[in-house]
N, C-alpha and C positions, 0 to 999 in steps of 0.2 A: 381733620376729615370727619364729616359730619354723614352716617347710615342710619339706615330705617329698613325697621321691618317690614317689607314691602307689603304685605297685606295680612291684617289680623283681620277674621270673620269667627263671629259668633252666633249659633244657631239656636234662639231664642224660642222656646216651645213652650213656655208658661207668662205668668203676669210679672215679668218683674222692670227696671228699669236703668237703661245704660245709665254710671254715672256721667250726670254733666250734660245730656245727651237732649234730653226732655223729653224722653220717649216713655210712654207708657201704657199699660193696658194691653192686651194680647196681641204678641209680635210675630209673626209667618214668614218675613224677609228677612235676607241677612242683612246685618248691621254694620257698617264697617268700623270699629271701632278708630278711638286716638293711637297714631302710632308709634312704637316704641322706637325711639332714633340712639344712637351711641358715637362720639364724638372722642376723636384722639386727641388731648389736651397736651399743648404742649408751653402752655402760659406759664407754670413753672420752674422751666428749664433756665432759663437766664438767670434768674434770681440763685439757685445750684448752682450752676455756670459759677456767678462770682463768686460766691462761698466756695468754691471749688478750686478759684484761680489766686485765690489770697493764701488757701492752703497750700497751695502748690509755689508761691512766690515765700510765702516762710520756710518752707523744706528745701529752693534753691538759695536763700540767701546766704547761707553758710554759717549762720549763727549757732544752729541747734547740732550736737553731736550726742554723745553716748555719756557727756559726762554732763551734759544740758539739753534735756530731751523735752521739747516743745510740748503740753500738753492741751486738747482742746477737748472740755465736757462738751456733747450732746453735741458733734460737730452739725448734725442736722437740724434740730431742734425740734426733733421726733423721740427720743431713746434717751431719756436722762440718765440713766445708768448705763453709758455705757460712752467711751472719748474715743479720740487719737491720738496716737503716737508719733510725731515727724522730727525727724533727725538724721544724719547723716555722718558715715563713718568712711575711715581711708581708704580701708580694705573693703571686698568683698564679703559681705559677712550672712547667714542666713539666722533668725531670730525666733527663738520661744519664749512664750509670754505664761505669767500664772499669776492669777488672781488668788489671792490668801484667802481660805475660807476658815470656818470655824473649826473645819477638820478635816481631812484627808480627802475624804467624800465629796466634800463643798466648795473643794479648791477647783478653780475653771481653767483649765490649760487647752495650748493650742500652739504648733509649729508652724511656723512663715518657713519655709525649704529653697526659697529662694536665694543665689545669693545676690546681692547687691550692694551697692554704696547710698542711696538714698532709699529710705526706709517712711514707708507710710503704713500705723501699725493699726488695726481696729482691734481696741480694746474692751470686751463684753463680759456680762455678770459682776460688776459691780455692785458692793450692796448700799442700801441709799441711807442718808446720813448718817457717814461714814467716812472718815481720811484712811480709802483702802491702800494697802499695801501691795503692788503692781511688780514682780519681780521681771525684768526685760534679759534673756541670756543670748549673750552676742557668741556666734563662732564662723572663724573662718573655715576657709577651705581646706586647710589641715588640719582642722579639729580642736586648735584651741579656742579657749573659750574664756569668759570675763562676765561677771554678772552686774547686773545693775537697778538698785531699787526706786520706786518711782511712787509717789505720794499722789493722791486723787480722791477731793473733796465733793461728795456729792450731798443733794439735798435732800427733804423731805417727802416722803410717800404723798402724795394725794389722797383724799379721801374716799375717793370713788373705789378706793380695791379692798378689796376682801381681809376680813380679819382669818387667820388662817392656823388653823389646831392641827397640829400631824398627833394623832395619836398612835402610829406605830409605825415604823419606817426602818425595815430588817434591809439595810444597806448592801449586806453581802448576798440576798438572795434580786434587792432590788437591781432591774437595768438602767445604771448609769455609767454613763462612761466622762469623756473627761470635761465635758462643760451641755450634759444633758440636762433640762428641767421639765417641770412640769407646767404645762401653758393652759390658763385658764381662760376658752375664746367667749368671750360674752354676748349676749343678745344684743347688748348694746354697753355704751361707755368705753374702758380702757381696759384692753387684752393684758394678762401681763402675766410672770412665772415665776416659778419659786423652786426651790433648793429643797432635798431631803429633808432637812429641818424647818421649813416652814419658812424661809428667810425669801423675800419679793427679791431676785435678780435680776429681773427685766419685765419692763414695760411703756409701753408708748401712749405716747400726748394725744398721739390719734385718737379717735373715741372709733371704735369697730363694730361693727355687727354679724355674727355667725360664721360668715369667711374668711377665713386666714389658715392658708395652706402653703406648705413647702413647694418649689418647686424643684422641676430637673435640675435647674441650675443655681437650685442653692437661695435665690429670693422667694420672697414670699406674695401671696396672692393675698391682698387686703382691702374687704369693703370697707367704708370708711364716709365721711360726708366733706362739702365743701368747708364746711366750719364746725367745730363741735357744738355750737349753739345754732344750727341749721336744722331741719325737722326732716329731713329726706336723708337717709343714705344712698347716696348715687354714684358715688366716688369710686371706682375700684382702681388700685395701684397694683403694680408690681413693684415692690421697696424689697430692705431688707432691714437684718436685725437692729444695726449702725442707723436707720431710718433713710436711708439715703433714696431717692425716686428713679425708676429706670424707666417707666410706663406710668403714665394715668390716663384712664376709660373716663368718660361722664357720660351718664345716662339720661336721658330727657324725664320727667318728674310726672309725667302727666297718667302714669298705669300704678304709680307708685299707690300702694296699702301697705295695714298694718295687718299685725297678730292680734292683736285685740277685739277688731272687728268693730273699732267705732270709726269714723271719721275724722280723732282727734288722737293725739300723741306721736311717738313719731313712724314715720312711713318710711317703706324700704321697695326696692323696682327687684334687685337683685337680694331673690329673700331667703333661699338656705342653705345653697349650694354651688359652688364650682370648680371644675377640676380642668387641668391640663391633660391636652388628648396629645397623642405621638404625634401631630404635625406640633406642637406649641401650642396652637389656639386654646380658647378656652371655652369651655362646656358648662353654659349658668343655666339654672333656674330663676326664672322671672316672669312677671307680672305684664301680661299682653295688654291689658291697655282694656281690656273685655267684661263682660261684668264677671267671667267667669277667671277665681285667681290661683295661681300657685297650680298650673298645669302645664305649664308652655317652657322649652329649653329654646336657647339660642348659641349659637360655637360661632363664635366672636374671634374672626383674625387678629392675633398677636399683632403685627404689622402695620397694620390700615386701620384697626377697627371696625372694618367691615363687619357684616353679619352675614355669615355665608352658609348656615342651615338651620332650621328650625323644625322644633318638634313639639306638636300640639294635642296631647294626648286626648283630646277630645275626638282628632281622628283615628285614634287605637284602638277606645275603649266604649264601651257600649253608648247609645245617646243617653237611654233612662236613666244612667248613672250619675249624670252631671242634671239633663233637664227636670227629676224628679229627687232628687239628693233635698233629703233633710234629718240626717243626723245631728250636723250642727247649721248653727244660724248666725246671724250678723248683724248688728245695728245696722250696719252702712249699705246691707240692699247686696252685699257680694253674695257670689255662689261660691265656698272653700269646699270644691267637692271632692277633690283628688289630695290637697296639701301633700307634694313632692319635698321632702326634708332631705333627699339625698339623694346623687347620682354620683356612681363609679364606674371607671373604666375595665373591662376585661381586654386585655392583647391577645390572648390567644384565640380568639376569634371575631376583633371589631366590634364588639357588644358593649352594651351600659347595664349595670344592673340600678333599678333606682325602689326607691321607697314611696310609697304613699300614704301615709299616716290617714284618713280618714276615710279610705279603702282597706286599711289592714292589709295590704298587699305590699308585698316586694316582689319586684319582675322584672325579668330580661328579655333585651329589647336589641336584633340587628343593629347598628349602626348605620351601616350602607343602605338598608332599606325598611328599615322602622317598623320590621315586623316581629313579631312577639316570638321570643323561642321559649318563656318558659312562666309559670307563674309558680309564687309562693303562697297559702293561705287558703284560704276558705271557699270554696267553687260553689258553694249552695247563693242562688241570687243571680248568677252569673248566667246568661243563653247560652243555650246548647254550643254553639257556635265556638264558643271560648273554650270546651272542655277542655279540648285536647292539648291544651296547653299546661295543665294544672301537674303539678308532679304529686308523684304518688309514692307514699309511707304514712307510717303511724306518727305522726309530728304537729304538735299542738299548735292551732293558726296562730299568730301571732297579733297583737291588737296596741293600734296609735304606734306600731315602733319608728327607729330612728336609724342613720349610720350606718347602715348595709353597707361594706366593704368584701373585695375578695382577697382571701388570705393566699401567700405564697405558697406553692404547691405541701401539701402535709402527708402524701399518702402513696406519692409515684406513680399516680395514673392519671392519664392525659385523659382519662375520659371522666372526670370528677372536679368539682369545683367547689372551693370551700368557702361560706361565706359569712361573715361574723354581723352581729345586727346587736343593737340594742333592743331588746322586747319590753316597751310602756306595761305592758300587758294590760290594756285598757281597751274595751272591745268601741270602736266609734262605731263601725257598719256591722261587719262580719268577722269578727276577732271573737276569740274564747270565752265565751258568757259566763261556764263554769270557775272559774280563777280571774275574771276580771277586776283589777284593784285591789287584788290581793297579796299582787308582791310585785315588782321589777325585774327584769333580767339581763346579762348577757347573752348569748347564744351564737354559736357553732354549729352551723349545717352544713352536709356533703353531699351535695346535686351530682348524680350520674347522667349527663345529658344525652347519653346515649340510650339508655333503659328510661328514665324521665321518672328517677326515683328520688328520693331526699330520706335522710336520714338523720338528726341531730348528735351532735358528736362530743360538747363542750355546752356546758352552761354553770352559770354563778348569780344567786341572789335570791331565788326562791330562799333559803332557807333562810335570808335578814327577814324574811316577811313584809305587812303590810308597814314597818316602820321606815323602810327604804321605797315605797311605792313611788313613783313618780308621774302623773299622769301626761307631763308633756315634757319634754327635750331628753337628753340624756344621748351617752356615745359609748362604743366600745371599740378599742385595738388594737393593734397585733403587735410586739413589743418582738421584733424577729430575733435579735441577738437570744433569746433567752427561751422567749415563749412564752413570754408572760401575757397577762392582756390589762390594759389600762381600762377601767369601767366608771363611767363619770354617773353617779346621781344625781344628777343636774337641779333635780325639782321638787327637792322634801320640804317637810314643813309648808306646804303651799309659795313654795318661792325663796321661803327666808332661807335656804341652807341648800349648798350643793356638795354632794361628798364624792370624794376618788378614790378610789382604791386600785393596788397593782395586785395582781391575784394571779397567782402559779397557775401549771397547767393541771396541778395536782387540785387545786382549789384552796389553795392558802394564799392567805394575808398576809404581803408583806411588807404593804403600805394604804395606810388611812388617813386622809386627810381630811376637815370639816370646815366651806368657806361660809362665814356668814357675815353680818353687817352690812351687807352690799347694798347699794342705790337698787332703788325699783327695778325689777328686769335684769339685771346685772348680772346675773347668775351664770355660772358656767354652760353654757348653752352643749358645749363639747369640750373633753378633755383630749390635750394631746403630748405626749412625750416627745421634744424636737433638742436636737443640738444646735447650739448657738453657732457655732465653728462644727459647721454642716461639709460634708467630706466635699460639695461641690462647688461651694459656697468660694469665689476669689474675690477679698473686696481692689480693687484699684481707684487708685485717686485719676480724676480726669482731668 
């Protein structure tokens, strides 16, 4: 099933010129731009299908038991680190799996509580060449129990991933539980994670770019391209860790830019952001087809692929902002006057909070009716019109940030909303002129949206200085078991190095990691802390 944005218009007030369009010299009518279409792909499916049914005809054939346990690396051939298990036993039996690490901490465990007689086991955090040691514990229904070891030969790393240095990794104060890693999501190339000690546990063939998120139910949200040697990321899936495909989106090519701002390398339609809202659908940032990029959301039915609302903040937010925007510029003729790097959901009242890295703005926006309930930043530049929206405390605007999320309640008032951001602290419009590129930050704010106050609550990284500066990407988040926060430096060294750190609430270090080597771009674009064997996560063979 094949949708379209039904109408993108762009409100042209100066000299510039649609691409592709042949339009130039000063424009007064509206233009209707190319439009953005989204297609539910289901050309994959057969090919899975068989791969699916040849699995399932080796787990009925009665060859494989407990004392001959069927092994299949990469059954998708998505996730080389990571197999199946198919075998079958007499009894009803329910099954715990542990992956042998180098120590306690590294070891990746995970309960099946099912019981059954045909066992289909997904085996994850493998470490790669390597004959790991796979312990399978079989128990029945009265509790005895028989264990069984299981040998699994994996290959060679790729060169595309990160040389990776932990210089400090205080385990006992770090949150991991029993098969959590650290995921490093890239700009572009191959997303992948690693273990306390620095050791690669998982990653995928896929080549990804900026999105790869959890969802409700345990798969993952994955932009990704038709081929890895394709120049358009258009692809988004819903897969999981195992690689397995439940969904694939394809997006028409034709709005597709880059971050570079040339006309050359590669181009992405869906460029930094998407989340799941409480129907399922999904909430992207994307590229309208307009000269004007990286302002436009669309909530893309889960189901049909439909496009069933869109949000073009060029209707929100002042005209002058977009039609006389030149902070930054672009070989290719675009206007990046907004650069949305992030949009979250709030449930407790239907809202999005999102980011604008070249507005220095972060702001909350209705749902239901796309009206602004709040701004964060700098109100100097902005009409009258907007004041009232601007919250008020003594709180340093924030400049180029990233990763606005809202934290689980912290504080027991329903009238407060706390919201954690990466701070570039790099002033592109209206951000802090005084401390610009002076250092990077975390940060923790407490929005009273009843009073329309803000107050900063939590912050980390001023005091690394300008050696941790980063002036583009970077993430920060909420580590709930513990309260730690995950803070990614995405962009030191001009690109060559991205560092993480797990930093207490207290402001200590209790993990440093340093990725370097990487391919062009490759960098950790965001860090995030995820369990492989995710509480929601049920793989079944089809």
């Amino acid at each position: 099933m094949k949708t379209r944005l039904k109408k993108v218009t762009c409100f042209l007030g100066m000299s510039i010129c649609l691409a592709g369009c042949g339009v130039s010299g000063s424009v007064s009518n509206d233009v209707e731009a190319e439009e953005l279409s989204v297609t539910l792909n289901s050309e994959w499916r057969e090919d899975q299908d068989d791969e699916e049914a040849e699995y399932q005809a080796l787990l009925d054939s009665g060859e494989y038991n407990e004392e001959n346990i069927y092994v299949k690396l990469d059954p998708y051939d998505a996730s080389p680190l990571s197999a199946l298990l198919l075998f079958q036993t007499d009894e009803a039996m329910k099954v715990d799996i542990s992956v042998a690490g180098k120590d306690e901490e590294s070891t990746i465990k995970n309960s099946f509580n099912e019981y059954t007689t045909a066992h289909s086991i997904p085996v994850l955090g493998l470490y790669a060449d390597t004959e790991n040691e796979v312990t399978v514990t079989l128990t029945n229904e009265t509790g005895d129990s028989v264990e069984k070891k299981v040998t699994i030969k994996t290959g060679t790393l790729p060169k595309s991933i990160a040389s990776i240095d932990v210089k400090e990794a205080d385990t006992q104060k770090m949150e991991i539980g029993d098969s959590e890693l650290n995921f490093a999501v890239p700009s572009t190339k191959r997303p992948y994670a690693f273990d306390a000690n620095g050791d690669v546990r998982w990653y995928s063939t896929r080549y990804n770019s900026h999105i790869f998120q959890e969802l409700n139910n345990g798969n993952l949200l994955f932009l990704t391209k038709e081929a890895n040697d394709a120049n358009t990321y258009n692809v988004l899936l819903e897969t999981d860790y195992l690689g397995k495909i439940y969904n694939r989106y394809d997006f028409s090519s034709s709005s597709a830019s880059n971050d570079t701002g040339t006309s050359e390398g590669e181009m992405t339609v869906i460029h930094h952001d998407g989340i799941e809202l409480p129907s399922g659908n999904f909430l992207l940032t994307v590229n309208d087809g307009s000269n004007y990029i990286e302002d436009t959301m669309i909530e893309v039915n889960r189901e049909t692929g439909g496009i069933e609302k869109t949000i073009d903040l060029k209707d929100l937010l002042p005209e002058s902002f977009y039609e006389d925007y030149d902070s930054t510029s672009r070989e290719d003729g675009k206007v990046d006057w907004f650069h949305q790097n992030s949009v979250d959901y709030d449930e407790a009242d239907n809202s999005i909070i999102i980011s604008g890295r070249h507005q220095d703005t972060v702001m909350k926006i209705d749902y239901a009716t796309n009206e602004i309930k709040w701004i964060m930043g700098d109100s100097s530049g902005w009409p009258e019109s907007y004041q009232k929206y601007f919250l008020d405390g003594d709180v340093k605007a924030s400049g180029g940030q990233h990763a606005a999320i809202i934290l689980p309640d912290q504080d027991d008032d329903a009238a407060t909303t706390d919201v954690l951001f990466y701070d570039n602290n790099i002033s592109v419009t209206r951000g802090d002129e005084d401390t610009s590129e002076k250092y990077s930050e975390a940060r923790q704010v407490r929005i009273n949206e009843e009073e329309m106050t803000i107050e900063e609550i939590w912050n980390f990284g001023e005091e690394l200085g300008e050696e941790y500066f980063t002036k583009i990407i970077g993430s920060a988040r909420y580590l709930s078991a513990t309260g730690n926060r995950l803070v990614n430096f995405g962009y030191r060294d001009e690109g060559k190095t991205s560092s993480i750190m797990e930093v207490t609430e207290d402001g200590e270090t209790v993990f440093n990691v340093d990725l370097t080597d990487f391919p062009t771009s490759a960098w950790s674009y965001r860090a995030e802390r995820f369990s492989l064997y995710n509480e929601n996560w049920e793989y079944q063979l089809n």
